[in-house]
C-alpha positions in Angstrom: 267.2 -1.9 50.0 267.3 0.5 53.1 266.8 -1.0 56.6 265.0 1.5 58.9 266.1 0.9 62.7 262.5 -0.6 63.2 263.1 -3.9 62.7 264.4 -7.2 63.7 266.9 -8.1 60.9 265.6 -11.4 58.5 266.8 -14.8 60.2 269.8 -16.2 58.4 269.3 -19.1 56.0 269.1 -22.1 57.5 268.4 -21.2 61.1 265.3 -22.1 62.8 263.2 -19.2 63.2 261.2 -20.9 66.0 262.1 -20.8 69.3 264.4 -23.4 69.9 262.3 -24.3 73.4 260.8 -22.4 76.1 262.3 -19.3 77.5 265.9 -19.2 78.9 266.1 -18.9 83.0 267.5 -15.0 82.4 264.2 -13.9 80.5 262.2 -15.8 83.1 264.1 -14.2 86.2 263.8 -10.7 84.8 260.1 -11.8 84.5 259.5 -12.6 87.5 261.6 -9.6 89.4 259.3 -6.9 86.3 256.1 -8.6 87.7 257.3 -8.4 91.8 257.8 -5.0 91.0 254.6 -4.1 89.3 252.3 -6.0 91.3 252.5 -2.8 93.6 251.0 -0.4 91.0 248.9 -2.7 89.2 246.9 -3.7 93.0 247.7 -0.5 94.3 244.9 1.3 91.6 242.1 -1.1 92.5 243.0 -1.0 96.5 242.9 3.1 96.3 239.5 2.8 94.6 237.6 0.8 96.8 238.8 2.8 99.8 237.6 6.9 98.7 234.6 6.7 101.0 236.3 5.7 103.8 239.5 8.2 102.9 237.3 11.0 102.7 235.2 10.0 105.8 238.5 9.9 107.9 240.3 13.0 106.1 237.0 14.8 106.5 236.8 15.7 102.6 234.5 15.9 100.3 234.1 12.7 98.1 234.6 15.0 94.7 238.2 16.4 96.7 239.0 12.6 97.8 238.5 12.0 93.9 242.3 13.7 93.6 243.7 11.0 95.0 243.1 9.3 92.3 243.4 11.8 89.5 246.6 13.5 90.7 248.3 9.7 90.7 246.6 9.7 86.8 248.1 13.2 85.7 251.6 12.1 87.3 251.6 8.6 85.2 250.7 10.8 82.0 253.4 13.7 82.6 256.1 10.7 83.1 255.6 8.2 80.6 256.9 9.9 77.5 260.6 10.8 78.9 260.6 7.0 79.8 262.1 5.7 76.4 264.7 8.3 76.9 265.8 8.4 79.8 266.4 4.1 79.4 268.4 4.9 76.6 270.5 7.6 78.2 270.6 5.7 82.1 269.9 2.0 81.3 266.8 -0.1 81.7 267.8 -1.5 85.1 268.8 2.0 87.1 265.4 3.4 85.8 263.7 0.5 87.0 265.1 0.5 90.4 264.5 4.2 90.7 260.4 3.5 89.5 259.9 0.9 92.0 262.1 3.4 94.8 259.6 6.5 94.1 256.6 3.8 94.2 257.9 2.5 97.5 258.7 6.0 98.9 255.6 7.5 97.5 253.4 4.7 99.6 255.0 5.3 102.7 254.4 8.8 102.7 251.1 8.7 101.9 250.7 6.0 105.0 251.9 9.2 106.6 249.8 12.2 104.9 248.0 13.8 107.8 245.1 15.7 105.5 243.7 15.2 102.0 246.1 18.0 100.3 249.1 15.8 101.6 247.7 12.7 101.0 246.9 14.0 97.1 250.6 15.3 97.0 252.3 11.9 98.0 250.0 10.0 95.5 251.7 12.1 92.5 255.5 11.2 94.0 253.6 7.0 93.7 252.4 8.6 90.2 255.9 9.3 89.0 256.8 5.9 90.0 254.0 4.2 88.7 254.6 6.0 85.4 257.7 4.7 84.5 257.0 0.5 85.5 254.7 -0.4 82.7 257.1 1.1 80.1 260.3 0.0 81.6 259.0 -3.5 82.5 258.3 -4.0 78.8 261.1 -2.4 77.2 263.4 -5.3 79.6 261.1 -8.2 79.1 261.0 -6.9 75.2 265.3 -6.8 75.3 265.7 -10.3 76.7 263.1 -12.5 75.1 263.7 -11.0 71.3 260.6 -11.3 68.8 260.1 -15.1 68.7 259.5 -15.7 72.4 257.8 -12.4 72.5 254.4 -14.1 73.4 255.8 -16.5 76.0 257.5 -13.4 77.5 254.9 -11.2 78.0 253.1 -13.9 79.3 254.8 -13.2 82.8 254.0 -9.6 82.7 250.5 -10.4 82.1 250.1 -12.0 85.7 249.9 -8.5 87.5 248.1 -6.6 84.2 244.9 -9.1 84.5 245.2 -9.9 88.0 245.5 -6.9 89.5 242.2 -5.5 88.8 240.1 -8.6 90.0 242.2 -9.4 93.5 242.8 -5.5 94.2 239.1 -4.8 95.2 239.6 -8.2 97.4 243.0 -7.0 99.3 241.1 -3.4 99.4 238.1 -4.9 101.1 240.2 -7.0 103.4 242.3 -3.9 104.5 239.4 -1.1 104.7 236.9 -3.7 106.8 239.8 -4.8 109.1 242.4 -2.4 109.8 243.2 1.1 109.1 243.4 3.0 105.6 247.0 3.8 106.5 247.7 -0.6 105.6 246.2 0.0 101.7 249.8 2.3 101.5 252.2 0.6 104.1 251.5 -2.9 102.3 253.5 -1.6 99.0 256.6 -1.0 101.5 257.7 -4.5 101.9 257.3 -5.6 98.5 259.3 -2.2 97.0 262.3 -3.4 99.5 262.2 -7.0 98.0 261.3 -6.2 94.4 264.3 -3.6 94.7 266.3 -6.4 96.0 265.6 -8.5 93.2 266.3 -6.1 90.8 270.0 -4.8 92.0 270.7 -9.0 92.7 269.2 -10.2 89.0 268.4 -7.8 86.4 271.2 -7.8 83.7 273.0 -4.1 83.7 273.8 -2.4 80.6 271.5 -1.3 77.7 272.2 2.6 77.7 273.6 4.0 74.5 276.3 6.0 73.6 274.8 9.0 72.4 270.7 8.8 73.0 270.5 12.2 72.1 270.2 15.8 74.2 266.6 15.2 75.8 263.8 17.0 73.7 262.2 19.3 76.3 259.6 20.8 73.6 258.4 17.4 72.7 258.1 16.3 76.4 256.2 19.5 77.7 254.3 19.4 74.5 253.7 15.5 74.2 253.0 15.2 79.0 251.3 17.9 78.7 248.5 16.8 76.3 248.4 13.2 77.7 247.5 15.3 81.3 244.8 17.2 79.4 243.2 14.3 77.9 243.1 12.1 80.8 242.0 14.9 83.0 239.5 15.3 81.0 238.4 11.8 81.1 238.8 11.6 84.3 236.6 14.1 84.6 233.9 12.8 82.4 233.7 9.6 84.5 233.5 11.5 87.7 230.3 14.2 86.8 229.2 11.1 84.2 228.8 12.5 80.8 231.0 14.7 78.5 228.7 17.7 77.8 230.1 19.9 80.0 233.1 22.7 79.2 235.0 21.6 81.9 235.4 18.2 80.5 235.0 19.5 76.6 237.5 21.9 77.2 239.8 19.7 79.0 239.3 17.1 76.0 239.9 19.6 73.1 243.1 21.3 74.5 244.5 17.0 74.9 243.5 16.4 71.4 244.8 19.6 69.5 248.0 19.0 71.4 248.6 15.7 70.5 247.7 16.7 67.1 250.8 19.3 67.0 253.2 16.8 68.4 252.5 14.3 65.8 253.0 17.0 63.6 256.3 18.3 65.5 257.7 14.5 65.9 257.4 13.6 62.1 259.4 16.6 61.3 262.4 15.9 64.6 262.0 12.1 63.6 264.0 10.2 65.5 265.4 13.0 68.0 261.6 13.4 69.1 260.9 12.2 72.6 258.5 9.6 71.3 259.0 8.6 68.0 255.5 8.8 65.8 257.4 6.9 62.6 257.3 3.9 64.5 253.9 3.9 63.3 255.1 3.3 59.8 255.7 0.0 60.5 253.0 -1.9 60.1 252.4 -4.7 62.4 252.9 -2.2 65.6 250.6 0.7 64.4 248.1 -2.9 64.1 248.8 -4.1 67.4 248.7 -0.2 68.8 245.3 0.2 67.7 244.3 -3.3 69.0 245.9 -2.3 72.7 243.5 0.6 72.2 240.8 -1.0 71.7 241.8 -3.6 74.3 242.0 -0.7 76.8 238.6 0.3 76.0 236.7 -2.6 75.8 237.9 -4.6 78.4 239.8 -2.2 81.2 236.0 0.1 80.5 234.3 -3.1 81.2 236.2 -4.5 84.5 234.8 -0.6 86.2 231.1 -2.2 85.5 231.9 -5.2 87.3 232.2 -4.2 90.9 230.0 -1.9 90.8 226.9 -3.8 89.5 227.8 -6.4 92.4 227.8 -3.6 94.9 225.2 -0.9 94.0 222.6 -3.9 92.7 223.5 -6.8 94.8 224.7 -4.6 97.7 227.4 -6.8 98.2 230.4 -4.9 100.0 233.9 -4.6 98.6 235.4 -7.6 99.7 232.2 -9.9 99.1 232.1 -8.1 95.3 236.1 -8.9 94.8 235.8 -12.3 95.6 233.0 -12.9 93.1 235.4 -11.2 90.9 237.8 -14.3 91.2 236.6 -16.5 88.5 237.5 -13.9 85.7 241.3 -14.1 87.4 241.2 -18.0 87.5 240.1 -17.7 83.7 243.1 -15.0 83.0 245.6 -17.6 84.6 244.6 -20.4 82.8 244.9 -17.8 79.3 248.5 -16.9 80.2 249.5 -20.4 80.7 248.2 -21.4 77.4 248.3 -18.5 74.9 252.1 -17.5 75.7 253.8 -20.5 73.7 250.8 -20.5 71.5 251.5 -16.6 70.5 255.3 -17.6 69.7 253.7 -20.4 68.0 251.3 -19.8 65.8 250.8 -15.9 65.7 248.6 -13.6 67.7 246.3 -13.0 64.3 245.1 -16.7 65.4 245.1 -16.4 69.2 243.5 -12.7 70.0 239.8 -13.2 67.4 239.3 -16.5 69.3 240.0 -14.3 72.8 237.4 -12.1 71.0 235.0 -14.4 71.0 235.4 -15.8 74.3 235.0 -12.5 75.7 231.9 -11.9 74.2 230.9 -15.2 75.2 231.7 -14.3 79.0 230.7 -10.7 78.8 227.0 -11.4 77.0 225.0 -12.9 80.2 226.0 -9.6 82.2 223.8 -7.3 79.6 220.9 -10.0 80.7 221.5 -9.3 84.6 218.6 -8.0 87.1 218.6 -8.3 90.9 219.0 -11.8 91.6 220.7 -13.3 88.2 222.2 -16.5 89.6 225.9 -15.7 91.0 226.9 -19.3 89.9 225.6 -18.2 86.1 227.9 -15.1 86.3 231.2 -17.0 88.0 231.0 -19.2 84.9 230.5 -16.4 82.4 233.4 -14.5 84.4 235.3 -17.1 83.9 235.2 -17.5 80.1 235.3 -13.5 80.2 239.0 -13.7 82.0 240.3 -16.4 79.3 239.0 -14.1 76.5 241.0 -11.0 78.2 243.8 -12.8 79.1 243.9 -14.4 75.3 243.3 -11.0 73.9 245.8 -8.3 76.1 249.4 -9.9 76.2 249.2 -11.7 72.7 248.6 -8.4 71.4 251.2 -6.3 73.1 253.7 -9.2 72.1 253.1 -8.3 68.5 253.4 -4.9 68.7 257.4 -6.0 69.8 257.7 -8.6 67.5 258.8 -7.1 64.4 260.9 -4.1 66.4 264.5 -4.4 67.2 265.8 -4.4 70.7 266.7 -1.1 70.5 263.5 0.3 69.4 261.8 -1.4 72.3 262.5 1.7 74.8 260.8 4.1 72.5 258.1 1.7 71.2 257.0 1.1 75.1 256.1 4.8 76.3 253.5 4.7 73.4 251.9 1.5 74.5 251.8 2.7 78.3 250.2 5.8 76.8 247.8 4.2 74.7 246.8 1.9 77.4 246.4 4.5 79.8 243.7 6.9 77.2 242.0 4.0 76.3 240.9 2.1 79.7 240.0 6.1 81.1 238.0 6.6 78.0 236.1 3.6 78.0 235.4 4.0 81.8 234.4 7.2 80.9 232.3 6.0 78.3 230.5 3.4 80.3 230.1 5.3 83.2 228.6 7.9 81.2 226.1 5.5 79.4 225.4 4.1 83.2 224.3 7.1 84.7 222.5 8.6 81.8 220.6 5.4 81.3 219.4 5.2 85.2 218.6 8.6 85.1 216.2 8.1 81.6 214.7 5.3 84.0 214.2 7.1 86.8 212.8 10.4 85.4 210.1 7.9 83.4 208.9 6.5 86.6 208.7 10.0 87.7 211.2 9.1 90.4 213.9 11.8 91.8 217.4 10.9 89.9 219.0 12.4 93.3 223.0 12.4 92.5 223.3 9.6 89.8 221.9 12.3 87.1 224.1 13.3 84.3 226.1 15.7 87.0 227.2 12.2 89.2 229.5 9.7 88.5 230.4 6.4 89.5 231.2 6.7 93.0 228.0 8.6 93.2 225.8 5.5 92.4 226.9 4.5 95.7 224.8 7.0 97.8 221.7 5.6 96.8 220.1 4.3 99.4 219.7 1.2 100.4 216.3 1.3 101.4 215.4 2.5 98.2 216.9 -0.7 96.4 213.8 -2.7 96.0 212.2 -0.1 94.1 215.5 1.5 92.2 217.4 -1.9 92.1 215.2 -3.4 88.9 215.9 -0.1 87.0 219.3 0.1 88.0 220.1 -3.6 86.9 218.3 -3.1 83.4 220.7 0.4 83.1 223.5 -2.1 83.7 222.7 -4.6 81.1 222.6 -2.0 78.7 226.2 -0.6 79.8 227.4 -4.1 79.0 225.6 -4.2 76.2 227.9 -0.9 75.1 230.6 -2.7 77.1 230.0 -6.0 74.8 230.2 -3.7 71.0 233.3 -2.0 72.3 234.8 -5.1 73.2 233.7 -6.6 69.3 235.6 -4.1 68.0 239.0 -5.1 68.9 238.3 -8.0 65.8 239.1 -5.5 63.4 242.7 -4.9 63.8 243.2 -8.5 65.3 242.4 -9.7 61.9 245.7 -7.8 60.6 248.2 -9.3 63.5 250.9 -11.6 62.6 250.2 -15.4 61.5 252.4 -17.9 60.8 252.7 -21.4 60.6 256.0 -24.0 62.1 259.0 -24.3 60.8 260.8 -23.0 58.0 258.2 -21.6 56.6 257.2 -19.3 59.3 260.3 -18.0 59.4 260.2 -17.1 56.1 257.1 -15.3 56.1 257.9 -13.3 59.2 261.1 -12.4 57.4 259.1 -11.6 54.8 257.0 -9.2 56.1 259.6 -7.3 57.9 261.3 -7.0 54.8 258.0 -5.5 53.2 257.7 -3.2 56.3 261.0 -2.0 55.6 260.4 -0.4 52.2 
């Protein structure tokens, strides 16, 4: 029987296919020195976010011009993610790294330095670059050292900054924009670059180029960045103007699609000389667990947009007031990642993600009930089962999609992840924010009341300008548009039980080993 390069050979007879205990003190150090790194990028997103209003005040821009800053570090991230997998295999894991976390670093401080919006846009897509290659080269070296049976426990650690990120950015944003200066949202990524690139010469194990990793495919990277740019541009897009009927988001969407079309096409026929390797999808447990990050993306990344900006535009809570009532859902991620690591390795994400499924529908159901004074102790609690439900749901399933690959596929297996991550929690903001404005306009328009900016040509920072004087009458309508966002929000998120179904089980012991060996024989054929 052939072996395809895809997978982890079958456990000799007689070994113990379970880990033998918890993770070594290597795969935990290059853990922790992966997370100090992409703590930076992960935070950085969020901080940006909450500060466009005050950017475009200062810069004197308009607020649909300040939107670059964010959309020009998005097409950067796309263009640079596919060359990833190569250029670890031609350079080494560790030197890539190090460069990623360098351009991140230098990227922030010049942007602490940009002295108009063009500038300012310009240095975000050097931070882009950067943050393009972390996700994908944090993975591949967490993916190298733990090897497929401590997969879950592994990308446990890398799950910190992933779940975290998004709830404590808005808080470090609101702390920064209320007390100092937007420069500090760019200059605080400075210090930890210099000590995450400190930790990475001092501890991350060298090594892990290849010999021959091929000429780079130029064709496949043009063809394969370019159509990740056009689809998230598009998205982008879509969530800015808030809907998807118009040419300049159609058009933008079309182009992405028909493109990536033509590089599936292109990289089945290269095979493995492609830039990204499409027959990776042949094996079967990672074209399950790539669907489920999909999904994931959608569902969950969509629904954390929602969050803030019910607490601010309904509640009229401010940024750093809405992040900290954003805490619970991190508390609740924590206490996921401390559990559902060892319990991944354990027992098999196919058990762990549907019951994060259903604790996420559990947590996420009370926000399509809200209106203008739903009890914040009532949504702290239903935060905080919605964060273990996320955090049992994201890393179990991006374990998986490692588990049954060798070490060596790992640098081509990660640029797809980042990618498929990246599409999916842009479309399903898109999508919500879309169904958001829509909705509020619907209400509006019924009530024979002027829809101002939040019609179907304003986005979600739009639903910002509404006034607050006007909240008493537009903040019941506007709280019923939420709920049904979340009720969109909630059926997205159900989805993710379909391919969670098909992950990996096992049971202890020999047995498990056996089946897993199994399996990866079956994939093999």
């Amino acid at each position: 029987m052939a072996t395809t390069p895809h997978a982890e050979p079958a456990p000799a007879s007689g070994a113990d296919p379970e880990p033998s205990g918890g993770l070594d003190r290597t795969v935990v150090v290059t853990g922790l020195v992966i997370v100090s790194g992409m703590i930076m990028s992960v935070l950085d997103s969020t901080i940006v976010n909450v500060a466009l209003d005050t950017l475009s005040s200062d810069l004197d821009a308009s607020l649909a011009t300040t939107q670059w800053v964010v959309t020009g570090y998005l097409l950067a991230v796309a263009m640079v993610i596919p060359v990833t997998g190569w250029a670890m295999d031609r350079f080494g894991a560790k030197p890539i790294w190090v460069l990623a976390v360098t351009l991140f670093m230098i990227g922030s401080a010049l942007c602490a330095a940009a002295w108009n919006i063009e500038s300012l846009i310009a240095f975000r897509a050097v931070q882009g670059i950067g943050g393009g290659l972390l996700l994908p080269a944090g993975q591949t070296m967490i993916a190298r050292a733990a090897g497929p049976d401590r997969m879950g426990s592994a990308m446990a650690i890398l799950g910190v900054p992933m779940l975290l990120g998004p709830v404590f950015g808005p808080v470090l944003g609101g702390l920064l924009v209320e007390y100092t200066t937007w420069h500090w949202i760019f200059v605080v990524n400075v210090p930890v670059g210099i000590v995450a690139i400190a930790l990475a010469v001092w501890k991350l194990p060298a090594g892990g180029a290849e010999d021959d990793p091929g000429r780079l495919d130029l064709l496949g990277l043009v063809l394969l960045s370019g159509s990740l740019a056009g689809l998230l541009y598009g998205l982008s897009e879509a969530s800015s103007r808030g809907g998807f009927d118009e040419w300049g988001v159609l058009g933008w969407l079309i182009g992405g699609a028909v493109g990536l079309a033509l590089y599936v096409a292109y990289s089945l026929v290269r095979g493995p000389a492609s830039i990204v390797d499409v027959r990776l999808l042949g094996n079967r447990v990672f074209a399950t667990s790539t669907a489920a990050v999909f999904l994931v993306a959608i569902g969950m990344f969509g629904g954390m947009l929602l969050l803030p900006l019910y607490y601010q535009t309904v509640r009229d809570q401010g940024a750093l007031d809405a992040g900290l009532l954003l805490a619970p859902q991190g508390l609740g991620a924590i206490v996921a990642v401390l559990v559902t690591g060892k319990l991944t390795d354990r027992i098999g994400a196919g058990y762990v993600v549907p019951v994060g499924v259903l604790l996420a529908l559990i947590g996420t159901y009370p926000f399509t009930q809200v209106g203008v004074d739903t009890s914040y102790v009532w949504l702290s609690i239903a935060l905080f089962v919605r964060g273990i439900g996320i955090g049992s749901v994201m890393m179990p399933t991006i374990s998986s999609a490692y588990s049954t690959l060798s070490k060596e596929s790992a640098s081509r297996a990660a640029p797809t992840l980042s990618a498929i991550q990246q599409v999916g929690a842009s479309f399903g903001s898109a999508v919500l924010v879309t169904v958001l404005t829509h909705q509020l306009t619907q209400k509006l328009a019924a009530r024979g009341l002027e829809s101002g900016s939040t019609g179907s040509g304003g986005g979600a920072t739009e639903l910002h300008s509404i006034p607050r004087s006007e909240l008493p009458i537009v903040g019941p309508l506007m709280a019923e548009s939420y709920g049904y966002a979340f009720w969109v929000a909630f059926a997205l998120t159900a989805l993710i039980i379909l391919p969670a179904l098909l992950l990996p089980r096992h049971l202890h012991g020999q047995e498990a080993g056996g089946r897993r060996a199994a399996s990866r024989r079956a994939d093999d054929v």
